[in-house]
KOLZAMI-762505 format. One line per 10 residues: number of its first residue (from 0); for each residue x, y, z of C-alpha. Coordinates in steps of 0.02 Angstrom, whole numbers. Example, Ala and Ser with C-alpha at 12.3 -4.5 7.8 and 13.67 -1.06 7.14 Angstrom:
# KOLZAMI-762505
0) 615:-225:390  684:-53:357 .
# end
This chain:
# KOLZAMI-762505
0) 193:275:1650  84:411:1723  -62:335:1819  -250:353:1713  -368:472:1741  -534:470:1778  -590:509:1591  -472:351:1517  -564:249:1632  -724:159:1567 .
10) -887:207:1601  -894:111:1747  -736:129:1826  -753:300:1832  -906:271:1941  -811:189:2042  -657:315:2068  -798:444:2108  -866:326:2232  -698:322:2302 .
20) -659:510:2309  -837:544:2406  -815:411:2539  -638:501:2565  -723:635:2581  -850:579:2711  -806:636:2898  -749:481:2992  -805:554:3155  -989:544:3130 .
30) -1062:420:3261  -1112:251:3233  -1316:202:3267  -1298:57:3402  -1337:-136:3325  -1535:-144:3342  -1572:3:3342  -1631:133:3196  -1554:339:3214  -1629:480:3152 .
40) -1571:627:3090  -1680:783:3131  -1709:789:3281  -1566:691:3333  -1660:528:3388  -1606:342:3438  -1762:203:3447  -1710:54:3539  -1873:9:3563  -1949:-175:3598 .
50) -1772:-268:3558  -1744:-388:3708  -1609:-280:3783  -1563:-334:3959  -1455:-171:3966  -1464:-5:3903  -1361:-7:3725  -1181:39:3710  -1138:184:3598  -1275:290:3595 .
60) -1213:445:3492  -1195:591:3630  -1291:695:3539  -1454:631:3522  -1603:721:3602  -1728:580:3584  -1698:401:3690  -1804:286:3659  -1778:108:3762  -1973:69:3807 .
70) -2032:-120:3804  -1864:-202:3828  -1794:-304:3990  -1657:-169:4056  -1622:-210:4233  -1523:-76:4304  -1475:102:4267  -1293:178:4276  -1227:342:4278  -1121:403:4135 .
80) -1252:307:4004  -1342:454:3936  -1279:612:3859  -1316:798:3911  -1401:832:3734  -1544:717:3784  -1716:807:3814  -1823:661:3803  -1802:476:3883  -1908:324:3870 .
90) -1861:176:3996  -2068:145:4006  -2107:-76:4013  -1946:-123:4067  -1876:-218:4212  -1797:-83:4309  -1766:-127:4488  -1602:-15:4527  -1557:155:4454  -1379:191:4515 .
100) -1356:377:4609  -1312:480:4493  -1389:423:4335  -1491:571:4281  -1382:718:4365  -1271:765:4210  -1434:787:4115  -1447:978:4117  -1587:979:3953  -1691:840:3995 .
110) -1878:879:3989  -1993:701:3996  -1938:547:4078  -2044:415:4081  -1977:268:4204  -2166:201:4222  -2239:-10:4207  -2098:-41:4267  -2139:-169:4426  -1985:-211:4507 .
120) -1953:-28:4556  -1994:-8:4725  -1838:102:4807  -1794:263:4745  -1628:367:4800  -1684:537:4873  -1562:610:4741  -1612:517:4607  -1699:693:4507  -1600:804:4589 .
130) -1526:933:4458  -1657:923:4338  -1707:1082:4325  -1791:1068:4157  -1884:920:4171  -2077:953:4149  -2151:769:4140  -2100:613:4274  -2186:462:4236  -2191:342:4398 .
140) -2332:269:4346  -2371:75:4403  -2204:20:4474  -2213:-40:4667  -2156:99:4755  -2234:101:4920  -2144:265:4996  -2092:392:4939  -1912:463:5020  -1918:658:5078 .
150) -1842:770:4955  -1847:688:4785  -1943:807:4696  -1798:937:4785  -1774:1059:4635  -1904:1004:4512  -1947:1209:4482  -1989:1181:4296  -2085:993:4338  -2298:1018:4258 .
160) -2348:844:4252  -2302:717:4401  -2374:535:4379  -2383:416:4523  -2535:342:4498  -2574:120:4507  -2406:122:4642  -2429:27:4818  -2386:191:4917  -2436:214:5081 .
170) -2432:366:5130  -2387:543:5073  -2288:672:5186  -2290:827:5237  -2189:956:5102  -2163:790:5005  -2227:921:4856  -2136:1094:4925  -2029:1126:4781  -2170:1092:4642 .
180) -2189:1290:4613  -2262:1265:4420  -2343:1077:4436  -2518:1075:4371  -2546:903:4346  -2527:773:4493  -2593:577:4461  -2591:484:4628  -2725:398:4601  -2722:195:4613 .
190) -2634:178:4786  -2659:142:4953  -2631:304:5050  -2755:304:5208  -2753:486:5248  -2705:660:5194  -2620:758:5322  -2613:947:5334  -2474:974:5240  -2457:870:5091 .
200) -2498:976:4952  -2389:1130:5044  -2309:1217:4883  -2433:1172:4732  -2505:1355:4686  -2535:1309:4497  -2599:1133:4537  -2740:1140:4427  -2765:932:4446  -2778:804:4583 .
210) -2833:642:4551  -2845:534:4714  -2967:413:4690  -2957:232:4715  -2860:233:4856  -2887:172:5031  -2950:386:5101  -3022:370:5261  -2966:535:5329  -2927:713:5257 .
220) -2864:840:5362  -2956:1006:5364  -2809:1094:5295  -2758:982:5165  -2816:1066:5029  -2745:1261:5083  -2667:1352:4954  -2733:1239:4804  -2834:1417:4744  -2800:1338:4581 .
230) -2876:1172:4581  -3007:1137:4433  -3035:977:4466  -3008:832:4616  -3054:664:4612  -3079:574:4760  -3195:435:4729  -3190:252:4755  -3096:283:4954  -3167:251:5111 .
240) -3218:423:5150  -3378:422:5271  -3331:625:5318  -3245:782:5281  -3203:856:5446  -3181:1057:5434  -3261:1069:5248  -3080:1059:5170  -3153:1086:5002  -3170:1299:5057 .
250) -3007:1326:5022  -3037:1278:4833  -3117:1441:4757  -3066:1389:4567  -3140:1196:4598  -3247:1153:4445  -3257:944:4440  -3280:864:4592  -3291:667:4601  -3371:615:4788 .
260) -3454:436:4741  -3384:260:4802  -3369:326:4974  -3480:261:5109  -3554:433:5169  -3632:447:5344  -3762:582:5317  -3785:623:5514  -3728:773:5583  -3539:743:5509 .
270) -3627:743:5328  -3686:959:5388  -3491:1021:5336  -3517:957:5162  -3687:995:5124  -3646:1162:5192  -3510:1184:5045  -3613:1112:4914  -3756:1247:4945  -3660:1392:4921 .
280) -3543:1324:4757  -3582:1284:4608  -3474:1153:4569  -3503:1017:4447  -3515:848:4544  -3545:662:4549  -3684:574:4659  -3649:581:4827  -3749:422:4886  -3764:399:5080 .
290) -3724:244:5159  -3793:282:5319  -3901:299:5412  -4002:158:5361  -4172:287:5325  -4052:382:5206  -3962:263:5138  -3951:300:4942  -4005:461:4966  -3887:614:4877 .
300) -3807:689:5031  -3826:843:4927  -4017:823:4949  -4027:833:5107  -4143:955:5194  -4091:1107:5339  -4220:1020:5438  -4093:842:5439  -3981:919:5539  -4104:996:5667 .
310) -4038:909:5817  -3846:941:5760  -3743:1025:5873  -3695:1213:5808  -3531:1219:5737  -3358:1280:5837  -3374:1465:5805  -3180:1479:5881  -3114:1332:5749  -3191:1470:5587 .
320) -3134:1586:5661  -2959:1510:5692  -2949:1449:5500  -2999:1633:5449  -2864:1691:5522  -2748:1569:5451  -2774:1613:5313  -2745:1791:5327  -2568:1753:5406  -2536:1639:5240 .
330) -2597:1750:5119  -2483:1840:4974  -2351:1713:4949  -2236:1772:4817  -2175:1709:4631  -2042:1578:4629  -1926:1584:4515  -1843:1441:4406  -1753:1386:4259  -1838:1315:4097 .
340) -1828:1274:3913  -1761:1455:3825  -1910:1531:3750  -2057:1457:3882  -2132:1558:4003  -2061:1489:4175  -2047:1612:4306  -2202:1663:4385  -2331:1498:4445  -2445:1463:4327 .
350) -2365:1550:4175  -2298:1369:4105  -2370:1326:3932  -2529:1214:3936  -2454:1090:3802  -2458:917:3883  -2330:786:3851  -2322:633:3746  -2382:502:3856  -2516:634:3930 .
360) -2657:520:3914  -2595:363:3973  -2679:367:4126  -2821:271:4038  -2975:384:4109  -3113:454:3994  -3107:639:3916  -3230:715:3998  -3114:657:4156  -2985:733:4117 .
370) -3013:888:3993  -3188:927:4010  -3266:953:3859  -3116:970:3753  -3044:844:3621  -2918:760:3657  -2833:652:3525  -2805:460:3538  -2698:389:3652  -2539:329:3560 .
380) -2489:136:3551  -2376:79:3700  -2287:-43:3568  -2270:89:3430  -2252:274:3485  -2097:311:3407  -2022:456:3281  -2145:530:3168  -2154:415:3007  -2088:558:2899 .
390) -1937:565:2981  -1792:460:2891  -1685:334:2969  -1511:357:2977  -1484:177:2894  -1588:247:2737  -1521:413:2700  -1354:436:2629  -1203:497:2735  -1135:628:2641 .
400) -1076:787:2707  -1171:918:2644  -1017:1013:2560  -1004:869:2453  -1152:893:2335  -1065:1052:2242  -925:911:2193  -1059:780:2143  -1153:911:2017  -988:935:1940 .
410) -926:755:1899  -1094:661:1866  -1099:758:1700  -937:720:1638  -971:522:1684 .
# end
């Protein structure tokens, strides 16, 4: 006896043969969304978010662009865990204290990785970046790294945003920077570094942001701040700055927001560099309350009169005229080239787009800190930032292959 067909079947058995002919239909290579976690289809995403895991899930689908694995208790990171599609990486609240050598080098799209809160992270690799040349945003933020190794920034061309603020670091070397062609953003604020040395900041033309305060400042080298001609705005309140030897701050022609207060200023004949500067600029500025001499304590340093500094000395006429020529010898550096995102504008410093990442305002300091007078929107939930709600999980939406709806039309009818 020939078998049925789909019409001598009842009603519902021929449901159920069509049910049967689509799932054999179905591709049985499409990858599986690890246990815990919820996939997304467009853009490829995987939210592992604030699930307990002591480990980074197995089987995430090598194509996702979007990892999310914030707010969880991974210990350690190995190499070979994420795919090359991924452009964006979450590890933020975790309880990272080893990230194996070689973990992020096979990563050739990745653009924001955020490795920050996470406090028992307190040794980096020197190669542990190394061959992301895409990435724009590295969140360091509040971990315990107290150094920082030479070199581990090494090839960041396309890096704009580089947070390192509320770490216990120490100190900052020379060239630690030197490869940061296009950053604009640096957060170091938060730490303990005791001085600034002349080279630091060597290779940050489109730094347009340096936030240093709270930190233990009692010395800034004269130089420090050469070849920042695109500095908006510094912050270097709450340190334990009583000078600035040299007037540092000349070699910041674009400076707009200055933050000077929390520092116990002597406003003798050290506070006549300073005072100087702020005569001749216009720059928008905090209090700069002296702290000594006792007859001036309270006093703005930038209220000072000529007649103050009467009995100064006069100023080295061979050290200006020194720096002057400095600068001469380092003037006309020329455009670095790099690699970025297809369709950006990475090439020349400064051409990178303004857009800042996700997590831009997690810092925690007030607008008119950070963006002047522009709005800024609200600060997204640590425990919730996620896919856009009007994305659809994986788990809800069918898996059909899209050739499969031209065969649907054609039976439901005839059910």
């Amino acid at each position: 006896m020939l078998p049925p067909t789909a019409r001598d079947l009842p009603q519902g058995g021929r449901l159920a043969a069509l049910l049967l002919v689509v799932l054999a239909w179905v591709p049985g290579g499409a990858p599986a969304c690890p246990a815990l976690c919820t996939c997304y289809v467009s853009p490829p995403t995987v939210s592992c978010q604030a699930n307990n895991f002591s480990s980074v899930p197995a089987g995430l689908p090598p194509g996702a662009r979007r990892l999310f694995l914030q707010n969880n208790v991974i210990r350690a990171l190995r190499a070979g865990t994420f795919g090359p599609s991924t452009v964006t990486l979450w590890l933020y609240s975790n309880n990272i204290s080893s990230i194996q050598p070689g973990t992020f080098r096979h990563l050739p799209a990745l653009e924001e990785l955020d490795l920050g809160d996470n406090p028992h992270l307190r040794v980096l690799a020197p190669d542990t970046f190394h061959g992301l040349r895409r990435l724009q945003a590295l969140h360091l933020y509040r971990c315990q790294l107290a150094s920082l190794p030479s070199g581990i920034f090494r090839g960041l061309h396309s890096l704009q945003y580089l947070y390192l603020q509320e770490n216990g670091l120490l100190y900052l070397q020379d060239d630690l920077f030197a490869d940061l062609a296009n950053l604009s953003h640096l957060f170091l604020h938060g730490n303990r570094v005791r001085a600034l040395s002349e080279g630091v900041f060597r290779g940050l033309p489109s730094l347009d942001r340096l936030l240093l305060h709270a930190n233990r400042l009692v010395a800034v080298h004269r130089r420090a701040f050469r070849g920042l001609s695109r500095l908006t705005i510094l912050y270097l309140f709450n340190n334990s700055l009583a000078a600035l030897p040299g007037d540092p701050l000349a070699a910041l022609p674009a400076l707009q927001f200055l933050r000077l207060n929390a520092n116990p200023w002597a406003c003798d004949c050290r506070a006549r560099p300073l005072w100087a500067w702020f005569r001749r600029t216009r720059v928008s500025s905090s209090p700069v309350p002296c702290a000594s001499p006792p007859h001036r304590r309270g006093t703005d340093l930038r209220h000072l009169r000529p007649q103050d500094f009467d009995a100064c000395p006069e100023e080295d006429e061979d050290e200006e005229e020194e720096e002057e020529q400095e600068e001469k010898d380092e003037g006309g550096g020329g455009a670095v080239a790099v690699v970025g995102t297809p369709g950006r504008a990475l090439g020349r410093p400064g051409t990178l787009p303004a857009a800042p990442p996700s997590a831009f305002y997690r810092d925690g300091l007030p607008p008119h800190d950070l963006r002047g007078s522009q709005p800024r929107p609200p600060p997204p939930s640590r425990d919730s930032r996620g896919p856009p709600e009007d994305e659809v999980p994986l788990a809800a939406a069918p898996r059909l292959a899209p050739a499969l709806l031209p065969l649907l039309a054609l039976l439901l009818p005839n059910l």
